[in-house]
C-alpha positions in Angstrom: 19.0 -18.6 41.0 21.6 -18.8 38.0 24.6 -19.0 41.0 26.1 -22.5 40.1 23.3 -23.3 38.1 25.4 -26.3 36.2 26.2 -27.8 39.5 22.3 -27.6 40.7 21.3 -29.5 37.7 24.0 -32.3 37.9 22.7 -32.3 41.7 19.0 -32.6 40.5 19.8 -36.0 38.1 21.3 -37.4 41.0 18.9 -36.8 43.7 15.9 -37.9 41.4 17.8 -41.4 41.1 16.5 -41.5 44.9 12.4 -41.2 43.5 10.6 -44.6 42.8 6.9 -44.6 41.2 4.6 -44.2 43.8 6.5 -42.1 46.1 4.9 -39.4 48.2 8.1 -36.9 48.3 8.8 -33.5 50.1 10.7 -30.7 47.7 11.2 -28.4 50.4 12.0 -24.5 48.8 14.8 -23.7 47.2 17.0 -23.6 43.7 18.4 -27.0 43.9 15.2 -28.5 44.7 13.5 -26.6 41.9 16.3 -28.3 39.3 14.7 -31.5 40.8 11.2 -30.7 40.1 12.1 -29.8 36.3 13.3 -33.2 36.2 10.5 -35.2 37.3 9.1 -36.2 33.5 9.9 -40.0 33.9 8.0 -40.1 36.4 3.9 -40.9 36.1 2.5 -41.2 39.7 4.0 -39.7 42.6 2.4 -37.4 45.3 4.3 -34.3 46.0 4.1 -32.0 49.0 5.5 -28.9 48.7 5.9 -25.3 50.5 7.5 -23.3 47.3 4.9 -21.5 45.4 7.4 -22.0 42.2 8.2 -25.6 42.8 3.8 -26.4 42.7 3.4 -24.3 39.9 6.0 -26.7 37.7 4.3 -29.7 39.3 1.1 -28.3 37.9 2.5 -29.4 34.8 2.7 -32.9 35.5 -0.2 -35.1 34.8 -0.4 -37.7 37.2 1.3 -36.4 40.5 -0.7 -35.2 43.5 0.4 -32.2 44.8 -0.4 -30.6 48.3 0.9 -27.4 49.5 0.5 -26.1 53.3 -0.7 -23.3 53.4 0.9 -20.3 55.7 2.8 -17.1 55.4 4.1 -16.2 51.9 8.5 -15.6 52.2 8.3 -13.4 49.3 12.4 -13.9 48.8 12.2 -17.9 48.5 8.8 -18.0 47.7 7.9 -20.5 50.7 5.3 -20.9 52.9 5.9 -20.7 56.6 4.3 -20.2 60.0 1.8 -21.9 61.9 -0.5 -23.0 59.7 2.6 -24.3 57.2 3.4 -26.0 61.0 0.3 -27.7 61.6 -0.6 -28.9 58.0 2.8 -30.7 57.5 2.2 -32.2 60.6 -0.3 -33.9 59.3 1.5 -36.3 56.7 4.2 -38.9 56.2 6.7 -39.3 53.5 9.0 -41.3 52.0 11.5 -39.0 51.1 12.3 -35.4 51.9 14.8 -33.0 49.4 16.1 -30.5 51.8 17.9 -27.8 50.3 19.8 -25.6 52.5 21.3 -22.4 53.1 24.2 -23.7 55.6 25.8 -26.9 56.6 28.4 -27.2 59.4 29.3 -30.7 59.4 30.6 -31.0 63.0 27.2 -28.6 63.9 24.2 -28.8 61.7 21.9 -27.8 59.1 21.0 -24.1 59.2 19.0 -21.2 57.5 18.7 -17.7 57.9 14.8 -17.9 59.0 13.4 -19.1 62.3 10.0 -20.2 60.6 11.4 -22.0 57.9 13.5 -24.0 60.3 11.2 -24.6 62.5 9.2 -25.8 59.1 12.3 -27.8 58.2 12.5 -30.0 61.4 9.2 -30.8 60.7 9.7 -32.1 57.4 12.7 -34.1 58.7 10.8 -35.8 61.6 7.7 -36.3 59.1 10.4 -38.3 56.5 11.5 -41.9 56.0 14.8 -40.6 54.5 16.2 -37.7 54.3 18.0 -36.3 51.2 20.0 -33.0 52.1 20.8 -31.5 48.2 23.1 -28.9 48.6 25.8 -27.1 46.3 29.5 -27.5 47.6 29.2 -23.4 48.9 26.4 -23.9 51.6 29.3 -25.8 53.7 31.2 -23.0 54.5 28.6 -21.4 56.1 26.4 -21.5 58.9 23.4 -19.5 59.1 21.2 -17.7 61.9 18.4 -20.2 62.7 19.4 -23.9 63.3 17.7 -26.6 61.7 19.1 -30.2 62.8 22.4 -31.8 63.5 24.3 -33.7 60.5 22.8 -37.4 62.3 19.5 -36.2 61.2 20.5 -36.7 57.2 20.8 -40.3 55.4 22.1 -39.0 52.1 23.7 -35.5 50.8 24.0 -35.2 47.5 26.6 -31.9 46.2 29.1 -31.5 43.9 32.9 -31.8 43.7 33.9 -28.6 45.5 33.5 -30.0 48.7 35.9 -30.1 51.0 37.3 -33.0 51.9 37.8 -32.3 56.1 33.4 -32.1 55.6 33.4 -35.1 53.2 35.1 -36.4 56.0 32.8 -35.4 58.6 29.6 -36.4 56.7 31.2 -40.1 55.9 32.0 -40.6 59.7 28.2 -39.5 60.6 27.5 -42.6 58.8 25.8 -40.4 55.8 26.1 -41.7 52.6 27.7 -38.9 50.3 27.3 -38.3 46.4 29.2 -36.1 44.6 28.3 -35.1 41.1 
């Protein structure tokens, strides 16, 4: 969690730019997406589904959001919620906006993580969004993990910081995603 904390937090402000009052909002799991919830004091009535145990527990702390969790199998390492029932109950809703953090980003290939179920989770939130916010520290694109998620036409906005490169920023910007670097 402390692994380029500073640049997590400068994501964070930037991303929550994206939130307007009244917003129903996906913080999918993860640390940059945890930064974001931290950060939601301005904020008075917004309705919140989330699948990270830690990310509802801070929301818990806000007095006028509505928060809704899925339900599923506990990943005791990201603290997320996955499998079927996870499935089914997301299925359920619409949103405006989705924070995806990730664990890889190939920008000629895709988003990626190193669980099956919490992709499979993932596309689900991404077909379920209006706009889709990928928030991601410059690191994640030099990787690409086991279990694919969605290729790079399936994100409207990444938000990262300065470290990355440009042949990605590159990539991203001819994918017609818009691209904010902190």
């Amino acid at each position: 969690q402390k692994e380029y904390l500073k640049e997590k937090q400068r994501i964070a402000k930037a991303a929550i730019k994206y939130i307007e009052e009244g917003d129903t909002i996906i913080l999918d799991s993860g640390t940059t997406t945890t930064e974001i919830a931290k950060n939601l004091e301005q904020f008075k009535n917004l309705t919140i589904i989330t699948n990270a145990l830690n990310i509802a527990i801070i929301l818990s702390e806000y007095e006028g959001f509505n928060v809704y969790m899925p339900g599923g199998i506990l990943r005791k390492k990201s603290l997320s919620l996955v499998g079927v029932l996870a499935d089914e109950n997301f299925g359920k809703f619409y949103c405006d906006k989705l924070f995806l953090g990730v664990d890889g980003f190939d920008t000629t290939h895709g988003l990626s993580t190193p669980n099956s179920e919490e992709a499979h989770l993932n596309q689900i939130m991404i077909n379920m969004a209006k706009k889709v916010i990928v928030v991601a520290d410059s690191r994640k694109f030099l990787r690409r993990r086991f279990a694919f998620i969605k290729p790079t036409s399936s994100v409207h906005v990444v938000i990262t910081d300065s470290g990355i490169r440009e042949e990605d920023l590159s990539n991203l910007q001819k994918e017609g995603v818009d691209v904010i670097v902190t």
